[in-house]
C-alpha positions as CSV (number, residue, x, y, z in Angstrom):
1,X,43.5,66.5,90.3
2,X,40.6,65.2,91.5
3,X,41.6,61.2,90.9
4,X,45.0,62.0,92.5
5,X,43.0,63.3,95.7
6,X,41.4,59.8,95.6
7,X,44.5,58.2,95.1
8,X,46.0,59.8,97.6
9,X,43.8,59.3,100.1
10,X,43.7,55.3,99.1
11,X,47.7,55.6,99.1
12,X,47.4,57.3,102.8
13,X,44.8,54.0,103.9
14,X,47.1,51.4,102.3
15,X,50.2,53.1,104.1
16,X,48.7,52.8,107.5
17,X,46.5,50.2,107.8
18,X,48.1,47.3,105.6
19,X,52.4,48.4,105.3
20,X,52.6,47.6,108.9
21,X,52.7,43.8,108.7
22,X,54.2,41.7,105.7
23,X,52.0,40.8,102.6
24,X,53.0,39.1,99.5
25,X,56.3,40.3,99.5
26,X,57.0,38.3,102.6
27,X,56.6,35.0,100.2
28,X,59.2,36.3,97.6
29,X,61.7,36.6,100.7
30,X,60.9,33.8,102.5
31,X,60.9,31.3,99.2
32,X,64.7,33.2,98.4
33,X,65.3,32.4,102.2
34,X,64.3,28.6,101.6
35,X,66.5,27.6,98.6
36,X,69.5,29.8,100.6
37,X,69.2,27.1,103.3
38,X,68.4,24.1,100.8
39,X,65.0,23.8,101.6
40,X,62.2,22.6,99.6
41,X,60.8,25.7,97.4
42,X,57.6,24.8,96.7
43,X,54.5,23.4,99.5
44,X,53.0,20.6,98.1
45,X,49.8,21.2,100.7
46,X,49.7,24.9,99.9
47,X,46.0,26.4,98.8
48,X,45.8,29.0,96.4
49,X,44.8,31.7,99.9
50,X,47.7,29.9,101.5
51,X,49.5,32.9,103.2
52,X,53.3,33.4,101.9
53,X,53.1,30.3,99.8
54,X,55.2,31.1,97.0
55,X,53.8,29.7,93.0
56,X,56.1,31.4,90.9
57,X,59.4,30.0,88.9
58,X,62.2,29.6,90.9
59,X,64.5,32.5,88.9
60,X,62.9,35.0,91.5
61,X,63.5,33.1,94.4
62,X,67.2,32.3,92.9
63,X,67.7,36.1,92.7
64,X,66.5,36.9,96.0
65,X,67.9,33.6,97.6
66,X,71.7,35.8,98.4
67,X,69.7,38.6,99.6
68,X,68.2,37.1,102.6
69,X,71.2,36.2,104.3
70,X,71.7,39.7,105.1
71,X,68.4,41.7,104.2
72,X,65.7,40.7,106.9
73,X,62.4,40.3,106.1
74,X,61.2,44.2,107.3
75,X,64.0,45.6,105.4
76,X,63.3,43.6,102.2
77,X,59.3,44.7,102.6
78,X,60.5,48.8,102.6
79,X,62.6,48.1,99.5
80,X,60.0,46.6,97.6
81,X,57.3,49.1,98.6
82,X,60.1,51.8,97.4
83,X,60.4,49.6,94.0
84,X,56.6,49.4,93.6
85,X,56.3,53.1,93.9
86,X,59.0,54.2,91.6
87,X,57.3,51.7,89.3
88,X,54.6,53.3,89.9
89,X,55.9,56.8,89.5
90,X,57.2,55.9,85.9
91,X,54.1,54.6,84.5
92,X,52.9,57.7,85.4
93,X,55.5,59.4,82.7
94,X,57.6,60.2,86.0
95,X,54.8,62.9,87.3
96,X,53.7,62.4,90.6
97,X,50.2,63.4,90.3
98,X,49.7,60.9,87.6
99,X,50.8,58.3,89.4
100,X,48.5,59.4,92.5
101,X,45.4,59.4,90.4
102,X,46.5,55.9,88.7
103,X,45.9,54.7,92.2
104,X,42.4,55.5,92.2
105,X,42.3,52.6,89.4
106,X,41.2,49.8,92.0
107,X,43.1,47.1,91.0
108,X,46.2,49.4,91.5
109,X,45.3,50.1,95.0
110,X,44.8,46.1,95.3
111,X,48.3,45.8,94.2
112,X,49.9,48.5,95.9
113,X,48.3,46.9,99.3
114,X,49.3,43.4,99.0
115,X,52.6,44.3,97.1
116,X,53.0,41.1,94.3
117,X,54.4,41.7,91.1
118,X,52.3,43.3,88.5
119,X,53.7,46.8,88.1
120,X,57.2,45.6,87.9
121,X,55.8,43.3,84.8
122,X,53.5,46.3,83.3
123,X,57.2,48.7,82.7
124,X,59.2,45.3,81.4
125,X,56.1,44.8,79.1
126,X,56.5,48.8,78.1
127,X,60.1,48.7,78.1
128,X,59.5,45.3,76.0
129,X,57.7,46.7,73.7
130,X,59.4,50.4,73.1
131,X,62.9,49.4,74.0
132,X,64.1,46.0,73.7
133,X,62.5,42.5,73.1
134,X,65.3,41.3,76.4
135,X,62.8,43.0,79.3
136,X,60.5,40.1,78.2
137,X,62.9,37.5,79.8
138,X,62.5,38.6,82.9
139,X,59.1,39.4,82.7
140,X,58.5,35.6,81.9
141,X,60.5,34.6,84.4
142,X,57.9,36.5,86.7
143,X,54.9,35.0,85.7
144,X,55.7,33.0,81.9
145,X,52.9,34.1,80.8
146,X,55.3,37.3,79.6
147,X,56.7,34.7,77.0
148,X,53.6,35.4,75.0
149,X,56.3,38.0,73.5
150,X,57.5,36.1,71.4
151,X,54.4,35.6,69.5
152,X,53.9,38.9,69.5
153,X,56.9,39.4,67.5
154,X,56.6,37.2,65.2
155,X,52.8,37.8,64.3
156,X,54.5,41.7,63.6
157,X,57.2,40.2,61.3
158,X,60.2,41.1,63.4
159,X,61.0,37.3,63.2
160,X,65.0,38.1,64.2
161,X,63.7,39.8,68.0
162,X,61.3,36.5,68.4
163,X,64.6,34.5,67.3
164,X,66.5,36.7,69.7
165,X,64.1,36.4,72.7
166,X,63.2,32.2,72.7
167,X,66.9,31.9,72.6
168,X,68.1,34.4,75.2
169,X,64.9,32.8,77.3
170,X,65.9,29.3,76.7
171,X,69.5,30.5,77.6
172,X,68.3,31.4,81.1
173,X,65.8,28.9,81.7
174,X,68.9,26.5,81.0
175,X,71.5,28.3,83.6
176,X,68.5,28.5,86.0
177,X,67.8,25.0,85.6
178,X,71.4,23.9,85.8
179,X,71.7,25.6,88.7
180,X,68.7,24.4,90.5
181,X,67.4,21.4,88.8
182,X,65.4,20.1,92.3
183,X,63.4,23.5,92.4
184,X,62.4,23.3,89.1
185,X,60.9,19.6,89.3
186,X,59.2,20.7,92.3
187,X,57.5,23.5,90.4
188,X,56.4,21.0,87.7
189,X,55.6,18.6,90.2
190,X,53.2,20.9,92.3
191,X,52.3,24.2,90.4
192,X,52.6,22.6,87.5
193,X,50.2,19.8,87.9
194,X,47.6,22.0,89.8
195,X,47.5,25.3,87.1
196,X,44.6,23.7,85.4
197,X,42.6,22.8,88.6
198,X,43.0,25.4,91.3
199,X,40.8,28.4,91.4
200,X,43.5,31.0,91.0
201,X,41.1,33.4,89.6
202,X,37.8,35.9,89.8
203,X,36.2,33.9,87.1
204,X,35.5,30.5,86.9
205,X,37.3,30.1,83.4
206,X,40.2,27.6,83.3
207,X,44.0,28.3,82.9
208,X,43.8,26.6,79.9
209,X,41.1,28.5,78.0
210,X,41.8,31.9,79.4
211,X,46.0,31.4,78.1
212,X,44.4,30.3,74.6
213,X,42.7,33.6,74.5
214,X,45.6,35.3,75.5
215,X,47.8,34.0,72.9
216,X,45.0,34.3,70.2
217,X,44.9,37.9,71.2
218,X,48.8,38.1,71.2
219,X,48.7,37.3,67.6
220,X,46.1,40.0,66.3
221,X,48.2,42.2,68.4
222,X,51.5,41.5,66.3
223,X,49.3,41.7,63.1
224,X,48.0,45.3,64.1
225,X,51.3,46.0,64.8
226,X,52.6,44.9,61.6
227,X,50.4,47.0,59.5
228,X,50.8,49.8,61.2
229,X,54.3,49.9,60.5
230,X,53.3,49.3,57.0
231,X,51.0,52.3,57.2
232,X,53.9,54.4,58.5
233,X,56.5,53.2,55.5
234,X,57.0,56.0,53.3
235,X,54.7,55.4,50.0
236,X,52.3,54.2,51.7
237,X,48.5,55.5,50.9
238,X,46.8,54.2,53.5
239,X,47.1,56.4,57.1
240,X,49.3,54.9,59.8
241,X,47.0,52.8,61.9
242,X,48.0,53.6,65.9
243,X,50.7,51.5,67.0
244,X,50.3,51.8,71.0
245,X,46.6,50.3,70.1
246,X,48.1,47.1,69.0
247,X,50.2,47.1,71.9
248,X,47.3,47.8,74.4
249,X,45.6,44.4,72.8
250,X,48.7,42.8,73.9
251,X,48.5,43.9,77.7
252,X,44.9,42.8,78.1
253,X,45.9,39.6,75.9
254,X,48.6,39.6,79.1
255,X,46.0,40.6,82.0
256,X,43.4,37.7,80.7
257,X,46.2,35.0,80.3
258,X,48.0,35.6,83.7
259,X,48.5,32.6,85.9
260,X,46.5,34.5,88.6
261,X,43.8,36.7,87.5
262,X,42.9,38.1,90.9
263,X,41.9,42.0,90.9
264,X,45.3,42.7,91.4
265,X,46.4,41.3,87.7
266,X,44.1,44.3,86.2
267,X,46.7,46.6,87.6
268,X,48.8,45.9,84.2
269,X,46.5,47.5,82.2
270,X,48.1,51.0,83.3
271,X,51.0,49.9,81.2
272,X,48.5,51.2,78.3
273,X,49.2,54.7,79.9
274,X,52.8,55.2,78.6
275,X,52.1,53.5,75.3
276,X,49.2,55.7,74.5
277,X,51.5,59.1,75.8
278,X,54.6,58.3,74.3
279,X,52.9,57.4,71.0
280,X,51.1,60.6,71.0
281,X,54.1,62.7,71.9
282,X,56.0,61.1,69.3
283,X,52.7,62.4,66.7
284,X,52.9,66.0,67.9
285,X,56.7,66.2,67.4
286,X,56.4,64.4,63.9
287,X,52.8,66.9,63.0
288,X,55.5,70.3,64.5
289,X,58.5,69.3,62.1
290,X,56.3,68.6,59.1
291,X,54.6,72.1,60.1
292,X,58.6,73.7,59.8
293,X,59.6,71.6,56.8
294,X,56.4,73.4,54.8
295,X,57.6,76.8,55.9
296,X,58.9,78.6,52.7
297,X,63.0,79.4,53.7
């Protein structure tokens, strides 16, 4: 109760003082707006604090690119707040008060005020993870970095779902492609080039060595995850180890290997949150029928 009075007060601030003008989402629309009118994507001259510059892979602007030729840029900014939130709300296992007090997690309050893309990637890396290995693609085509997934699978053994997801990513990476081939060589050409050199982040640790820890990381993840499946087979004398702990060392191998590690990257770590619950849920359910099963008929 008390964090969700914090959050809620932070929610109340953000609302008023920074959802009255555009903020990042102004960038997604305007870069969807750009390749609608056949305009260059990408700025070659744009600075990491460039306002509305836009550095991710064109699929986003591609999706939104239909949009803006009847959703103006207001409109677009309520309807991503509203998507943010509900985010928001189901990371929070769908309870409001959660998802206030998650706010009074700083970097969630960062991301809530400037409005980028994190939460949407923290419930496609949950969904990834506890539903199906397809919410990666989209993820990736966020930020890549979500392709780490498919290491992730295979260091668990569940080679057929890494199979699965590098072809259904390299099936829309293809289409995307084909569809906008210019786009895509501008992104190589300029975000491309400058991912090892610009200071997109809090610490000064290159792209390169931070993304090597990630996916180092991503590995002992799918290797914890692997044994505790193992530890859950029937027969097995060892205890089950806890699954949603391997699949917390895969959102902070996410958080450290993100293109951007600016406060607002941190906000992914809530995704831990419905992998912890819904793992312990699943416990108490499994300790309840084993309690019933000993009962005597």
């Amino acid at each position: 109760m008390a964090l969700a009075a914090i959050g809620g007060v932070l929610l109340a601030v953000i609302a008023t003082a920074e959802w009255t003008h555009l903020n990042d989402e102004y960038a997604y629309w305007q870069a969807g707006a750009r390749l609608w009118a056949g305009q260059p994507l990408y700025d070659p001259s744009a600075a990491p604090n460039t306002p509305y510059a836009y550095w991710y892979p064109p699929p986003l602007a591609q999706v939104l690119a239909p949009l803006t030729a009847f959703v103006s840029a207001d409109a677009f900014a309520v309807l991503w707040t509203v998507l943010l939130l509900g985010c928001l709300w189901w990371l929070g296992g769908r309870n409001v008060l959660v998802a206030l007090a998650l706010i009074a997690f700083l970097p969630v309050a960062v991301e809530l005020r400037v409005r980028n893309v994190h939460l949407i990637i923290a419930v496609l890396a949950v969904l990834g993870l506890r539903r199906s290995w397809a919410f990666w693609i989209p993820a990736a085509a966020l930020k890549i970095t979500p392709a780490l997934g498919i290491a992730y699978l295979a260091a668990a053994g569940r080679w057929r779902d890494a199979g699965k997801l590098a072809l259904g990513g390299a099936a829309v990476l293809g289409v995307s492609a084909a569809l906008a081939p210019g786009p895509w060589r501008e992104f190589l050409d300029v975000v491309g080039a400058r991912a090892g050199t610009d200071g997109g982040s809090l610490f000064p640790i290159p792209f390169a060595v931070r993304l090597a820890a990630g996916a180092a990381l991503t590995v002992v993840a799918g290797r914890l995850a692997a044994r505790s499946v193992a530890g859950r087979a029937p027969g097995s004398v060892a205890g089950p180890a806890p699954l949603w702990q391997a699949e917390a060392l895969l959102i902070v191998a996410l958080v450290i290997a993100n293109p951007t590690l600016w406060a607002t990257a941190f906000s992914m770590l809530i995704a831990i949150l419905p992998l912890w619950r819904q793992q312990a849920t699943t416990a108490r359910v499994s300790e309840v029928e084993a309690a019933v099963r000993s009962v005597p008929a």
